[in-house]
C-alpha positions as a LaTeX table, in Angstrom:
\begin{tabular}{lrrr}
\hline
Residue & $x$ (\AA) & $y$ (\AA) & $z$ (\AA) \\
\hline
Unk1 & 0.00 & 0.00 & 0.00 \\
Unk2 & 1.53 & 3.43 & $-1.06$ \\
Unk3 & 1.71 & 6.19 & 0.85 \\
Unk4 & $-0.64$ & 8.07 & $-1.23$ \\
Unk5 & $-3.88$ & 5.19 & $-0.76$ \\
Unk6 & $-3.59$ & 5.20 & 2.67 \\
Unk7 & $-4.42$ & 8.45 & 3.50 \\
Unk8 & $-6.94$ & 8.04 & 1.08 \\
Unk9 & $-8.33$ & 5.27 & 2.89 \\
Unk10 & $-7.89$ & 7.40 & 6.27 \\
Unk11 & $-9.49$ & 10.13 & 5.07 \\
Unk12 & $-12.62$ & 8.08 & 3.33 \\
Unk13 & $-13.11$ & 5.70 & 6.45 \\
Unk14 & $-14.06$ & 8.74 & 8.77 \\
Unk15 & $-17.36$ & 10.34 & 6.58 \\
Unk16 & $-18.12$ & 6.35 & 5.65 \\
Unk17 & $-17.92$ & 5.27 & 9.23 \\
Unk18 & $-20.08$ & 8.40 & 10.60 \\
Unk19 & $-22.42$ & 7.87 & 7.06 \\
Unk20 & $-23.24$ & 4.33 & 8.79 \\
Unk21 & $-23.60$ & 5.78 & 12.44 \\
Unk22 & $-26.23$ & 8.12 & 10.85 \\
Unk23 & $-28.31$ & 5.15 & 8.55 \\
Unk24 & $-28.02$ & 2.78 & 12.20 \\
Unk25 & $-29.79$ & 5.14 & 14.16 \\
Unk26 & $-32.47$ & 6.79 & 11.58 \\
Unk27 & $-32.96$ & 2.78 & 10.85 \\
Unk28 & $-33.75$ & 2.21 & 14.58 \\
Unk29 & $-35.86$ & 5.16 & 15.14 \\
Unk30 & $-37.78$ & 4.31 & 12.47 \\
Unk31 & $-38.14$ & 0.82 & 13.02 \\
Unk32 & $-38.83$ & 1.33 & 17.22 \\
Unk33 & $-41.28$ & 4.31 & 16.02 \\
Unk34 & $-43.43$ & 1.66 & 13.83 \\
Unk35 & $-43.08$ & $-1.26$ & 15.80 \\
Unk36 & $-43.05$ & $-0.52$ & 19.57 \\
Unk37 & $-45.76$ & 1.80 & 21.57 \\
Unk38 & $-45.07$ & 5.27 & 22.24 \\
Unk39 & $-43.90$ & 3.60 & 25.68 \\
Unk40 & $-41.90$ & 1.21 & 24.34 \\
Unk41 & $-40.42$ & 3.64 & 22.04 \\
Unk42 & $-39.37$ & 5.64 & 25.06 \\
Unk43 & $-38.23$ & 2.32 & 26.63 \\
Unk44 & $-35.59$ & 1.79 & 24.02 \\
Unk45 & $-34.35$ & 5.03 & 23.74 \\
Unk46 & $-33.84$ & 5.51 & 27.40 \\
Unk47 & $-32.03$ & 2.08 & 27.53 \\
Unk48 & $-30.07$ & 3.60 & 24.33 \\
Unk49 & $-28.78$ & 6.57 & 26.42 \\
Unk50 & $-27.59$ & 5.08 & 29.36 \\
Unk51 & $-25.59$ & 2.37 & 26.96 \\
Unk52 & $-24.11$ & 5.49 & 25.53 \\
Unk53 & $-23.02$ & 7.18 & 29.20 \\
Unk54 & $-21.48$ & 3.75 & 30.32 \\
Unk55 & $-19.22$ & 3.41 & 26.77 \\
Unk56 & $-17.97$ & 7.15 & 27.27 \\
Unk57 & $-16.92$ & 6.44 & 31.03 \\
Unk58 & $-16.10$ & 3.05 & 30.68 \\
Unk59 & $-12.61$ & 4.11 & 30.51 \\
Unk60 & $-13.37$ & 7.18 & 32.46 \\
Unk61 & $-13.48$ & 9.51 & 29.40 \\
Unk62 & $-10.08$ & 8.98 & 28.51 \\
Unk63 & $-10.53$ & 7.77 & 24.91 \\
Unk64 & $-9.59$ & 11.06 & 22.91 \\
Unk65 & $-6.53$ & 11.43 & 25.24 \\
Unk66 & $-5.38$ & 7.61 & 24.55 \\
Unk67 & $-5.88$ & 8.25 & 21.26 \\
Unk68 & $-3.55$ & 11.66 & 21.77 \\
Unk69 & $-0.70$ & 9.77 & 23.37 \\
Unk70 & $-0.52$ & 6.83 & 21.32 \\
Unk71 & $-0.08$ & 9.29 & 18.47 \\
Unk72 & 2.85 & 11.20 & 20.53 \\
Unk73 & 4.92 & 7.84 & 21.60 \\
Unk74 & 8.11 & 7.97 & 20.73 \\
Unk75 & 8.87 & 4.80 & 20.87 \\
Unk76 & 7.80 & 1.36 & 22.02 \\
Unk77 & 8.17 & 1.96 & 25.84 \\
Unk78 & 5.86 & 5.08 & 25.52 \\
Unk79 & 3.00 & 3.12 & 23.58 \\
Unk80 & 3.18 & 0.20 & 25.72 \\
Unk81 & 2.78 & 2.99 & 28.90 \\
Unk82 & $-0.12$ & 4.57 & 27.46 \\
Unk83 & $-1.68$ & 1.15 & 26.43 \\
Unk84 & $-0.87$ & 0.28 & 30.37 \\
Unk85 & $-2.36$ & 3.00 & 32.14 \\
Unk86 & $-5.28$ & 2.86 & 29.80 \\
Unk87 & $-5.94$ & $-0.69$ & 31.08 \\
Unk88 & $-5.30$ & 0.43 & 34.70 \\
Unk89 & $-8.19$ & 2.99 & 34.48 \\
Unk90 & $-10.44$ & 0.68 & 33.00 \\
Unk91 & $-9.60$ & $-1.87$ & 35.66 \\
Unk92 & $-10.59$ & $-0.15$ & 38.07 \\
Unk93 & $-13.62$ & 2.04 & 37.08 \\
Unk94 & $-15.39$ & $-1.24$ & 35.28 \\
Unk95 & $-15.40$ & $-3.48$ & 38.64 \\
Unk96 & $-16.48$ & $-0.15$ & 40.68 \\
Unk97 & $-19.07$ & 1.11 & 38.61 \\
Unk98 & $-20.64$ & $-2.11$ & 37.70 \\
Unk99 & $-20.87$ & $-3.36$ & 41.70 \\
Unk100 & $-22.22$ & 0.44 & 41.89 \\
Unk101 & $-24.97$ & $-0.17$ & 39.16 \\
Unk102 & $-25.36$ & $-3.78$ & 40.33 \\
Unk103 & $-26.45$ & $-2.59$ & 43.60 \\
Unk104 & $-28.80$ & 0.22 & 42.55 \\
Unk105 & $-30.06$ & $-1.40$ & 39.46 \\
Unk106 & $-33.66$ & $-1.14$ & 40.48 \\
Unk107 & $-34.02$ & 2.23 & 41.30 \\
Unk108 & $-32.27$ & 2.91 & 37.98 \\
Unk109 & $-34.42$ & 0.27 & 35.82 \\
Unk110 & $-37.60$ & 2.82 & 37.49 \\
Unk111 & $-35.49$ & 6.29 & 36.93 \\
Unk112 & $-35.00$ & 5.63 & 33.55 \\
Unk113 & $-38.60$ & 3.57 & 32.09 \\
Unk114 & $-40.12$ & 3.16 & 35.49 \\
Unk115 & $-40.31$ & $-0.36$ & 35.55 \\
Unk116 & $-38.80$ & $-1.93$ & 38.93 \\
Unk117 & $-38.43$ & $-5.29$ & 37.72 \\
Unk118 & $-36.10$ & $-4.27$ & 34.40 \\
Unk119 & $-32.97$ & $-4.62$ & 36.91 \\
Unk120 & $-32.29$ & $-7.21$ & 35.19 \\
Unk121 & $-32.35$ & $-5.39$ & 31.42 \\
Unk122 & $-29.49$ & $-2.31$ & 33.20 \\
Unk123 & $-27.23$ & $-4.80$ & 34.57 \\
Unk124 & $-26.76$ & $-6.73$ & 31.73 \\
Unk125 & $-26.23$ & $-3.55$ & 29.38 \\
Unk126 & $-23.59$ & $-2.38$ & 32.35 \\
Unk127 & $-21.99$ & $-5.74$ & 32.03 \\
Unk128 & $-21.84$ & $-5.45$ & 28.25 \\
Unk129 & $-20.68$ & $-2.02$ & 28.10 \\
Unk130 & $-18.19$ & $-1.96$ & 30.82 \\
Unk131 & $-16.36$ & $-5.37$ & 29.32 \\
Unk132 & $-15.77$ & $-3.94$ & 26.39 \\
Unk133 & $-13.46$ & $-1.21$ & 27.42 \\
Unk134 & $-10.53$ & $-3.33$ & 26.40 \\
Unk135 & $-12.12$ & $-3.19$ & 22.78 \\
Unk136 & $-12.24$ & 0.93 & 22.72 \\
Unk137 & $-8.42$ & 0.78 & 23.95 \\
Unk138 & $-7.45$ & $-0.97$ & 21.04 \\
Unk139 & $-9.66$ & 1.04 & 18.87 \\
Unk140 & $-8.06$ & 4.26 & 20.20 \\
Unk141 & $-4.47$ & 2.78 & 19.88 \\
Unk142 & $-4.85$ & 1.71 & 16.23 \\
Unk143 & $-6.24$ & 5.30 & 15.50 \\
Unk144 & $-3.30$ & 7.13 & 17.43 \\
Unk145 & $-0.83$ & 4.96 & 15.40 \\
Unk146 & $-2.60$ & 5.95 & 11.69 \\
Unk147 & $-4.81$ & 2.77 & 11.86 \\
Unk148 & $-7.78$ & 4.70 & 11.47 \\
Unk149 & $-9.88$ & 2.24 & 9.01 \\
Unk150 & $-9.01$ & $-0.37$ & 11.22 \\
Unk151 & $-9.70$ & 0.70 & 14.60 \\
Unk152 & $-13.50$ & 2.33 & 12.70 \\
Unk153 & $-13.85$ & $-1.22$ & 9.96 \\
Unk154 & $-13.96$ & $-2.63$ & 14.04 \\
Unk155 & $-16.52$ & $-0.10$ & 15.33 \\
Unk156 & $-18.71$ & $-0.39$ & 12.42 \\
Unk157 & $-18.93$ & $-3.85$ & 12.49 \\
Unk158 & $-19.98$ & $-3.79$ & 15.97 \\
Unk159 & $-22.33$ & $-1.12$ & 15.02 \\
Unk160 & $-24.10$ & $-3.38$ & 12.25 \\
Unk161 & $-24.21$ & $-6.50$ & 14.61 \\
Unk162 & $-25.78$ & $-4.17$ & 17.25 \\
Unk163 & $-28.18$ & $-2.60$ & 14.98 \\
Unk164 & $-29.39$ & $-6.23$ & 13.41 \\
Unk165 & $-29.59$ & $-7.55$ & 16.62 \\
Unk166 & $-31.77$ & $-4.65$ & 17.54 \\
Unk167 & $-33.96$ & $-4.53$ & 14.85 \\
Unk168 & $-34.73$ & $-8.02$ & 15.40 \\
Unk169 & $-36.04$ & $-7.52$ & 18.77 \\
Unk170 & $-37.68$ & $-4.07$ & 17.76 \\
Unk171 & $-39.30$ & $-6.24$ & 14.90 \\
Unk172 & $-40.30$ & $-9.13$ & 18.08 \\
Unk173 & $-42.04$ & $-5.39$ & 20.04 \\
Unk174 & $-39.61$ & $-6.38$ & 22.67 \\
Unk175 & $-37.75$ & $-2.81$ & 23.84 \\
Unk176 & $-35.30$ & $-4.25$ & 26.46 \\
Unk177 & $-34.41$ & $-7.37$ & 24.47 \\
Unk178 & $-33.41$ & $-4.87$ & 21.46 \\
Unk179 & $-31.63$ & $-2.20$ & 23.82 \\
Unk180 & $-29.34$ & $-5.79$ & 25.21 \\
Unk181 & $-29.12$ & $-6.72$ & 21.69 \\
Unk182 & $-27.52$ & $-3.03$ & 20.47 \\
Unk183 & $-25.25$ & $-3.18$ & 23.69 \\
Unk184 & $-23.85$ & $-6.62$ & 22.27 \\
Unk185 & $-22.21$ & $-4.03$ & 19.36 \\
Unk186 & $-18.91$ & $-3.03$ & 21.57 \\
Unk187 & $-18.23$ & $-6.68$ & 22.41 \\
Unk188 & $-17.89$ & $-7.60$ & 18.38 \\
Unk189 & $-15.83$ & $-4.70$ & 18.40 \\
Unk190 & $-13.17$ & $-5.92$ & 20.70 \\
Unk191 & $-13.33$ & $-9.44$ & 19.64 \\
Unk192 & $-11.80$ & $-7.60$ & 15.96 \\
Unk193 & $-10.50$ & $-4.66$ & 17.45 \\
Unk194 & $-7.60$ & $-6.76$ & 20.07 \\
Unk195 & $-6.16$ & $-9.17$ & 17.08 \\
Unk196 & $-5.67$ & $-6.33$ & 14.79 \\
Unk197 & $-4.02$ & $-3.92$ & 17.36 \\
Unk198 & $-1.80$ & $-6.67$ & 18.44 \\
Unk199 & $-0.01$ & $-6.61$ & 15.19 \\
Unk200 & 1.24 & $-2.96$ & 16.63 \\
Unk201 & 3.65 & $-5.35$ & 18.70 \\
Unk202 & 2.83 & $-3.08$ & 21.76 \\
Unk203 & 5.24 & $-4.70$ & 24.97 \\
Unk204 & 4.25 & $-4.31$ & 28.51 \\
Unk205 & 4.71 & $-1.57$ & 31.05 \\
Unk206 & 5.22 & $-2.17$ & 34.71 \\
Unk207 & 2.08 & $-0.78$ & 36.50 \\
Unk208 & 4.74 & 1.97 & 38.18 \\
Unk209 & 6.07 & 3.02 & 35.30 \\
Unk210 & 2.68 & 3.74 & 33.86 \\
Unk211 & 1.53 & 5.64 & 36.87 \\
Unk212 & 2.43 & 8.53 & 35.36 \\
Unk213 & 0.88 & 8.24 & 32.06 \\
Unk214 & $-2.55$ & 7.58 & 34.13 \\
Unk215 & $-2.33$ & 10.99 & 35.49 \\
Unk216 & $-2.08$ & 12.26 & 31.84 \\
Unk217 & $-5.00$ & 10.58 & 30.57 \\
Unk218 & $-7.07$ & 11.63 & 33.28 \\
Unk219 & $-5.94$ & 15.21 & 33.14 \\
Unk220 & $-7.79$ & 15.14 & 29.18 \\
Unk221 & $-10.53$ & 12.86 & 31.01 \\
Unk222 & $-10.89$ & 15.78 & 33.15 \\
Unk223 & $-10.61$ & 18.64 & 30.33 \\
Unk224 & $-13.59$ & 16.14 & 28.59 \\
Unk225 & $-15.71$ & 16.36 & 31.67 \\
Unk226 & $-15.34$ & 20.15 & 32.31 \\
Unk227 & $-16.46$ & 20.71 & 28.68 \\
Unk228 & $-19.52$ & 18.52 & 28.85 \\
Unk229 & $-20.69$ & 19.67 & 31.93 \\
Unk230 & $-20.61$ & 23.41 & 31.30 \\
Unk231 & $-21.72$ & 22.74 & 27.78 \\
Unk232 & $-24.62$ & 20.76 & 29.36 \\
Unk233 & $-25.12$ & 23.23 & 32.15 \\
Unk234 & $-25.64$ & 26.15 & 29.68 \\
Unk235 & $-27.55$ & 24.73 & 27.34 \\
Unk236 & $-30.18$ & 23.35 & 29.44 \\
Unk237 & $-30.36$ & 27.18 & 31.49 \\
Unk238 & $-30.60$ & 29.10 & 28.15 \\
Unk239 & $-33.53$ & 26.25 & 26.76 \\
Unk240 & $-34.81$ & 27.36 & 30.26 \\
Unk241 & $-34.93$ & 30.90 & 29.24 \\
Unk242 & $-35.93$ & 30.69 & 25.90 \\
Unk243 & $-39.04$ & 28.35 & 26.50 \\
Unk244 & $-40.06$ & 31.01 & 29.23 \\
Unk245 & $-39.87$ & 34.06 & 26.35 \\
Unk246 & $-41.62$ & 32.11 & 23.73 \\
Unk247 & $-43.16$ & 28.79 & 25.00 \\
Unk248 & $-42.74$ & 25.15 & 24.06 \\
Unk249 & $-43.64$ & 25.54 & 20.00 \\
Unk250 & $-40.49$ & 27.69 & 19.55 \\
Unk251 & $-37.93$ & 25.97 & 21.62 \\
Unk252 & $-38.74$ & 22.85 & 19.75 \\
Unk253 & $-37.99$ & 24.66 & 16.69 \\
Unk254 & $-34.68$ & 25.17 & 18.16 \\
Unk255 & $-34.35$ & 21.94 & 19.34 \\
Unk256 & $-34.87$ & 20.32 & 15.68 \\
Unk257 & $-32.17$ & 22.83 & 14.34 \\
Unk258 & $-30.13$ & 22.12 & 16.95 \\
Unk259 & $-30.27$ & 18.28 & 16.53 \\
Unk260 & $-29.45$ & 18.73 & 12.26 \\
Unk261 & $-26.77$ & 20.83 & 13.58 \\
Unk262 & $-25.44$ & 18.61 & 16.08 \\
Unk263 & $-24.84$ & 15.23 & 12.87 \\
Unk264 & $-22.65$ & 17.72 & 11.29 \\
Unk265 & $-20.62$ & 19.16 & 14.30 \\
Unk266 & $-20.48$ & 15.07 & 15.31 \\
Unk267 & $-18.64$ & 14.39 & 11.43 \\
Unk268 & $-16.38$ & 17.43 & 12.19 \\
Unk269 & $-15.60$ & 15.81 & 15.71 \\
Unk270 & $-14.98$ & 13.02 & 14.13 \\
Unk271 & $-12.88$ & 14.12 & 11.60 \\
Unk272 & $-11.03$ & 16.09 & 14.32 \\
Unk273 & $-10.31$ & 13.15 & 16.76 \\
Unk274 & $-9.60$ & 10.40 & 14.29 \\
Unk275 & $-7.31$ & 12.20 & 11.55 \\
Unk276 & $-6.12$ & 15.36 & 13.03 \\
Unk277 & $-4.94$ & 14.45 & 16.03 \\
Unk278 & $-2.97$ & 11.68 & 15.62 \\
Unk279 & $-0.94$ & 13.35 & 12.49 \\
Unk280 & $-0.45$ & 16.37 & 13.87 \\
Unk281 & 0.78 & 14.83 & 17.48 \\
Unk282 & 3.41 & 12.56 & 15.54 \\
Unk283 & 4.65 & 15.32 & 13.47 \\
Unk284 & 7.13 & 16.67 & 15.78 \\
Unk285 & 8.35 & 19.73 & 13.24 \\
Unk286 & 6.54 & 22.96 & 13.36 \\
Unk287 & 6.12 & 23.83 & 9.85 \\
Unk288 & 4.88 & 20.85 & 8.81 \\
Unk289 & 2.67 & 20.97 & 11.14 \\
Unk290 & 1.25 & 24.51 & 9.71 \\
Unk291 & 0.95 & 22.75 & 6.77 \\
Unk292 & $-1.15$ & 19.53 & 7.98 \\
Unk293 & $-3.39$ & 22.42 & 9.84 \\
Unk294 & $-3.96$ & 24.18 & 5.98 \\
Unk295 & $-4.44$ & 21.31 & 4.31 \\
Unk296 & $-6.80$ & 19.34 & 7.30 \\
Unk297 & $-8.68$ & 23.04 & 7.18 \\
Unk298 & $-9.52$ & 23.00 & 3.52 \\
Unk299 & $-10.38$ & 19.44 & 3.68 \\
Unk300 & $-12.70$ & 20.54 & 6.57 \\
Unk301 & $-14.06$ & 23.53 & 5.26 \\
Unk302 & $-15.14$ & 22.50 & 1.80 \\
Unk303 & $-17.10$ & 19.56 & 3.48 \\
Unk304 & $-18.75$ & 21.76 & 6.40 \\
Unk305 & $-19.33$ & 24.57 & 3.57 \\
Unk306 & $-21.04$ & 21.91 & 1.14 \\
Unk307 & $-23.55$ & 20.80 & 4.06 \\
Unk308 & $-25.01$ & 24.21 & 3.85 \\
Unk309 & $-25.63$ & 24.24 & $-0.15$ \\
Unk310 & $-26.86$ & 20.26 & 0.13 \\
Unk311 & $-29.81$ & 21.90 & 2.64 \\
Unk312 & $-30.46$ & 24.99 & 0.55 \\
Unk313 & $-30.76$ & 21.94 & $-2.63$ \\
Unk314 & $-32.77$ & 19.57 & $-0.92$ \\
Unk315 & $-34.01$ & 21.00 & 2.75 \\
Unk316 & $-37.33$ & 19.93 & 2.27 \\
Unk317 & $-36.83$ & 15.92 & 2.18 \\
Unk318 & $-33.59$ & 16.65 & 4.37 \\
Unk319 & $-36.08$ & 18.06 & 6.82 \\
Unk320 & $-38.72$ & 15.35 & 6.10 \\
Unk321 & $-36.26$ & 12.55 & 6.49 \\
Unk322 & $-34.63$ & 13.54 & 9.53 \\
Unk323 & $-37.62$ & 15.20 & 11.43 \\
Unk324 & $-41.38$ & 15.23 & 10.32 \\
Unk325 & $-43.23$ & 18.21 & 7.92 \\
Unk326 & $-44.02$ & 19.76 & 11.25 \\
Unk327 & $-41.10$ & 21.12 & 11.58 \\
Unk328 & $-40.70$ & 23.22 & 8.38 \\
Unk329 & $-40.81$ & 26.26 & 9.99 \\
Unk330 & $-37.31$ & 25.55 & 11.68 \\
Unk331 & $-35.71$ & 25.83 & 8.39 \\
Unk332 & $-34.70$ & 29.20 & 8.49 \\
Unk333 & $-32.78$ & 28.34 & 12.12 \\
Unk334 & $-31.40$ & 25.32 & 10.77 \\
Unk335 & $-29.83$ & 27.30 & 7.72 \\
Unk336 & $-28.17$ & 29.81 & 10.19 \\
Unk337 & $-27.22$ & 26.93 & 12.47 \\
Unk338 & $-25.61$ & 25.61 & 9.67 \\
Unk339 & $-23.21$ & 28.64 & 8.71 \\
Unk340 & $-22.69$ & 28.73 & 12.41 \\
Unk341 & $-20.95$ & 25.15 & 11.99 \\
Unk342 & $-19.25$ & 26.37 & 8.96 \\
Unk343 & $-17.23$ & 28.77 & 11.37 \\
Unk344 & $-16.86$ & 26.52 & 14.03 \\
Unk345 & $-13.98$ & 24.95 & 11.66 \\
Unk346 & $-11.92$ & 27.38 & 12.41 \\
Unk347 & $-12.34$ & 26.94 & 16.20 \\
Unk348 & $-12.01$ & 23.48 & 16.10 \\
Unk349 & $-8.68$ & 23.38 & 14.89 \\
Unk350 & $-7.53$ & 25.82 & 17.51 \\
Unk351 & $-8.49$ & 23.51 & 20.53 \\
Unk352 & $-7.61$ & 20.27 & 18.93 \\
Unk353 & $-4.27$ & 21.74 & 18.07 \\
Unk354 & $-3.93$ & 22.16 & 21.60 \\
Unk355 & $-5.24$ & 18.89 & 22.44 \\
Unk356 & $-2.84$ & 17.50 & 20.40 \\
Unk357 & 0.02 & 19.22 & 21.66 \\
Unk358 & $-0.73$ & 17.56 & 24.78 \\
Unk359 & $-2.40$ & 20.60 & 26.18 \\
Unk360 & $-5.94$ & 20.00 & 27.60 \\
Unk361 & $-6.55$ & 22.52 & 29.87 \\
Unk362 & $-5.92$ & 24.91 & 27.14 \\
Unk363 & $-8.33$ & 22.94 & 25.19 \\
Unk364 & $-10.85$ & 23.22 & 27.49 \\
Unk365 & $-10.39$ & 26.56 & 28.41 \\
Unk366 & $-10.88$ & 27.91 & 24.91 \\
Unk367 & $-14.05$ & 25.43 & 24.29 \\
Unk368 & $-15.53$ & 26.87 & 27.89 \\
Unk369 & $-14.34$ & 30.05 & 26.64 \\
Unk370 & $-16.62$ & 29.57 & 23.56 \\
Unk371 & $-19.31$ & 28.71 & 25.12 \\
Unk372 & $-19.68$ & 31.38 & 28.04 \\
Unk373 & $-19.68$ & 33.64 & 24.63 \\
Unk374 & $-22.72$ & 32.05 & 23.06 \\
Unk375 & $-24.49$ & 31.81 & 26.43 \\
Unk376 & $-24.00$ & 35.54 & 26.42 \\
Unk377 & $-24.93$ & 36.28 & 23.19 \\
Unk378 & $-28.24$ & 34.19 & 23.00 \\
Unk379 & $-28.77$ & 35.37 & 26.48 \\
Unk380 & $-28.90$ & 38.99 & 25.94 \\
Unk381 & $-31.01$ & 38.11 & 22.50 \\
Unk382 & $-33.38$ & 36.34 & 23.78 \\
Unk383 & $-33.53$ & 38.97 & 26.52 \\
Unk384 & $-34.49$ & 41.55 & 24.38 \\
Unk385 & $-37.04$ & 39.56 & 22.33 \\
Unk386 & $-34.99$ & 37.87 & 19.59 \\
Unk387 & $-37.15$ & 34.61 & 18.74 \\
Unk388 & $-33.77$ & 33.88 & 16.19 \\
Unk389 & $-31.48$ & 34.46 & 19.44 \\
Unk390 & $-30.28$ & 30.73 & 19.93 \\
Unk391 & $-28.79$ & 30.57 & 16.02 \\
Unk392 & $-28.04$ & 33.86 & 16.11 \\
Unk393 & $-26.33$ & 33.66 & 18.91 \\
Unk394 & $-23.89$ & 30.02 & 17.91 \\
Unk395 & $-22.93$ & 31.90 & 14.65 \\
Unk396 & $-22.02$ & 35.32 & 15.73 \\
Unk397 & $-20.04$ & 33.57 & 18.57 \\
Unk398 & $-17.69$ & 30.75 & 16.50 \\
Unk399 & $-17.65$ & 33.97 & 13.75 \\
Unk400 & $-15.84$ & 35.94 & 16.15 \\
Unk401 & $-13.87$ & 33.16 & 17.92 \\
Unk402 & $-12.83$ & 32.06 & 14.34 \\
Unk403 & $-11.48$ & 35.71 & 13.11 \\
Unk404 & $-9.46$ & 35.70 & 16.59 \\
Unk405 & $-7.81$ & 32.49 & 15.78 \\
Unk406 & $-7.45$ & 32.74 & 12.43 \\
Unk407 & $-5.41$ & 35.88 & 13.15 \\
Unk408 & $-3.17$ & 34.05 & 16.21 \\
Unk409 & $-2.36$ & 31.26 & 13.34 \\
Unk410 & $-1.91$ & 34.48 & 10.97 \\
Unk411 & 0.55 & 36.13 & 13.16 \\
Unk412 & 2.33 & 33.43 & 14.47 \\
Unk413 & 5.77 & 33.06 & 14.06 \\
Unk414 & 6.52 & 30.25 & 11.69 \\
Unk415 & 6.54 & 31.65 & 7.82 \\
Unk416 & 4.09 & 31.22 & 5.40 \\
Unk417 & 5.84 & 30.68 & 3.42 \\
Unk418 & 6.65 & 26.82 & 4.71 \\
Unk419 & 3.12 & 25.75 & 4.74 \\
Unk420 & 4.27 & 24.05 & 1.87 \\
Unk421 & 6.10 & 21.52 & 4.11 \\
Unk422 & 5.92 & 17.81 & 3.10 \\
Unk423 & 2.76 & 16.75 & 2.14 \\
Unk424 & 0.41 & 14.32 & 4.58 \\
Unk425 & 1.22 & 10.69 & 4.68 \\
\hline
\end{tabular}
């Protein structure tokens, strides 16, 4: 394989991969709209979300920063730390959050469908979600080391077998059976994902020599969890807000925008995590990495600008597909929510740049930072009787955080003149 085909193949595994994340779930949301009760429906889908919490903490959020380091090893004694100290995390959140969930499964199984006697239905998903950490290691090694179709061929194979397995059960009206069936996904992952990463020829690191490295990957598990939370924090206060300006009709508007918006921003994220990162934390020399930040940008850009012109084409079946005719008159929000994540390209480089240097407070400082400036924005909009405020808001705020760090890359000191450093590999 030349050098050439396999960035090809990097680059086209990351929109395939996130094209077959977006078919799996409109498949299941269609299928667990026709087949199951409006309870059932909300059976599955609460079953759905707490899979998804337990995979992100699994390892205790430490993914993206595995991912980070295994890019940055600089040699075999490195990888195997960060391999080490990823297993040490998840060895000792799995046991203690799954005796934790084991315990309280029945007031969970009637928090999240009330329904007592579904204990059963959460521990099982905990079991199958927290012993498959091993699999998302792997997965995040082989993408740190330029495996990236590898480490997402794994995922998506999971995410098929899930999905079947799901539908099946969806098809049978049985909610919990289908949730236990989707949660089976991860486990095909790591039964591909750990004989594939093993041909890295990663050796072992004593547990104290890893110590270390487990204080770095909790430090971005950390920067992860401050961004969340705020981001989570401030979105539910300014939905708050909003809904008590201009009722329940309009924030649902928003909310429809906001979830068209959110399938793009996840492909950029995507992009961001799998590609970026890991070339521009092995590229150790500072113009080329100027130059992988130029060329990742345009790459970027053209895609996040097309998304725009593919709506303005074709919003009605995009809106019709995605959401229902009802919500037609959110397409003038979802068209500025879209130029909104047109500018948060710029942005996005800036903190994964940072994240990539091995930087995640500044990371999450400039995210938060970000975000205090939208809250303020749609805040003061919506205080002043702005129905637009909440897109409004997103796009004036990543417009002006992406003029200030386009001029900080602008004015830096490398050259320009060496962006034409050696081309990605």
């Amino acid at each position: 394989m030349t050098a050439r085909t396999g960035l090809v193949g990097r680059l086209a595994s990351v929109p395939a991969f996130f094209g077959l994340r977006v078919l799996s779930g409109l498949l299941l949301l269609k299928l667990s709209a026709g087949y199951l009760p409006v309870s059932g429906f909300a059976i599955f889908s609460q079953l759905l979300s707490f899979a998804a919490l337990l995979n992100l903490i699994a390892l205790g959020g430490a993914q993206n920063g595995l991912i980070r380091q295994a890019a940055a090893a600089i040699d075999d004694g490195a990888l195997a730390r960060a391999r080490s100290a990823a297993l040490a995390i998840w060895m000792a959140v799995a046991p203690a959050l799954g005796i934790a969930i084991a315990i309280a499964s029945v007031p969970i199984a009637n928090i999240l469908i009330g329904d007592r006697d579904a204990w059963r239905s959460v521990i099982v998903i905990a079991f199958l979600m927290l012993a498959a950490g091993p699999g998302q290691i792997w997965c995040s090694l082989l993408s740190g080391r330029k495996r990236v179709a590898h480490s997402l061929a794994a995922q998506a194979v999971g995410l098929l077998a899930g999905t079947a397995v799901a539908a099946v059960f969806i098809h049978m009206g049985d909610p919990q059976a289908a949730a236990m069936g989707f949660a089976c996904g991860p486990m095909i992952t790591m039964a591909l994902a750990i004989p594939v990463g093993r041909r890295l020829g990663i050796g072992h690191a004593s547990i104290r020599s890893a110590s270390q490295e487990v204080r770095t990957l909790l430090r971005y598990s950390a920067a992860l969890a401050t961004t969340t939370g705020v981001s989570a924090i401030l979105l539910f206060g300014l939905r708050y807000f909003y809904r008590q300006h201009f009722g329940a009709t309009q924030l649902g508007y928003w909310m429809a925008a906001n979830r068209i918006s959110d399938m793009s921003t996840q492909l950029l994220g995507l992009f961001m995590v799998q590609f970026f990162v890991p070339h521009f934390a092995m590229e150790k020399n500072e113009p080329a990495r100027r130059a992988l930040v130029v060329r990742c940008w345009t790459i970027a850009a053209a895609t996040m600008g097309s998304i725009p012109l593919i709506f303005a084409l074709a919003w009605r079946p995009i809106v019709h597909l995605l959401l229902s005719d009802a919500y037609l008159p959110a397409v003038p929000a979802i068209r500025i929510y879209m130029v909104g994540d047109f500018l948060r390209v710029w942005v996005s480089f800036a903190i994964y740049a940072a994240f990539a240097r091995g930087r995640p407070t500044l990371y999450a400082g400039m995210e938060v930072a970000t975000l205090l400036l939208m809250a303020l924005v749609v805040g003061g909009l919506i205080a002043v009787g702005d129905p637009n405020a909440p897109q409004t808001g997103y796009a004036c705020a990543y417009g002006l955080a992406a003029i200030i760090t386009s001029v900080a890359f602008l004015w830096s000191p490398a050259p320009i003149v060496q962006l034409r450093a050696e081309p990605l590999r």
